[in-house]
N, C-alpha and C positions, 0 to 999 in steps of 0.2 A: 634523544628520542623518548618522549613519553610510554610507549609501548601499546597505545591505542590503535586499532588494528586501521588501515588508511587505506583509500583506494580512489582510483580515478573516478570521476562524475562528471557529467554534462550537466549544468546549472541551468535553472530554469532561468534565476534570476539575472547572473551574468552573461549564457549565451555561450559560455567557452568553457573547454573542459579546465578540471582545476583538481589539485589532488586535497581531498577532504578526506575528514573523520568521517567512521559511519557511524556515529552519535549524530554527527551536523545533519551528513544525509539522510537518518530517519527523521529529525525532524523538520528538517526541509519538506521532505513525503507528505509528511503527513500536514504540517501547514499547508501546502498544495491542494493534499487531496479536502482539506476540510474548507479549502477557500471555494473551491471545485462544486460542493456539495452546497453554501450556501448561495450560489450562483442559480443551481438547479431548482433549489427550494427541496432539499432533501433531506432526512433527518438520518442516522446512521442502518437504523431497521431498513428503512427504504432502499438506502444505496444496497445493503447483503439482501437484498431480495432481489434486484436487476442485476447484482455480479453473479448470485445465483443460477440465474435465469439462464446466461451465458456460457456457462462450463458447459462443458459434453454432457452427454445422455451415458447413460452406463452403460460399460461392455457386458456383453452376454455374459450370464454366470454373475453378474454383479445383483446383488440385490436393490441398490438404490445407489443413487450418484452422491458426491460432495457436496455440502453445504459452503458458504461463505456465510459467517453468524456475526451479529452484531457484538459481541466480544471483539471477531478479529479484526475488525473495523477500528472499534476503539482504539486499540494496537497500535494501529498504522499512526491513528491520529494524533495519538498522546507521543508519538513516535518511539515506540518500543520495540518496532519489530518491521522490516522492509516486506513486501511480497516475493513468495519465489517467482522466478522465473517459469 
């Protein structure tokens, strides 16, 4: 055992789940989402501006809701980091 931390996946590519690294999986993600994005005709600014758009509105007592920044974007893409859930 390398000591790489593993876990189940449903592949986009193969269709069936498969136990992978989450090294593989972020950047499976993030090839996705960046194949995704040239589909759209979308540059990273754009895509965190429409995930933006979509989060909730603030709860009362909130001063201003979350951002999705084109930083975390990058992230996904370079595959550094998966989204929470």
């Amino acid at each position: 055992m390398t000591g790489k931390p593993r876990t189940e996946y449903y592949g986009a590519q193969t269709g069936a789940h498969a136990d992978v690294d989450t090294e593989e999986m972020k950047r499976d993600f993030g090839r996705r989402l960046q194949s995704l994005m040239i589909r759209r005709g979308w540059n990273q600014s754009e895509l965190a501006r429409r995930a933006t758009d979509l989060l909730p509105a603030p709860e009362k007592g909130q001063k201003r809701h979350r951002e999705v920044g084109r930083d975390l974007i990058s992230n996904y893409i370079r595959g550094k980091i998966l989204p929470n859930p």
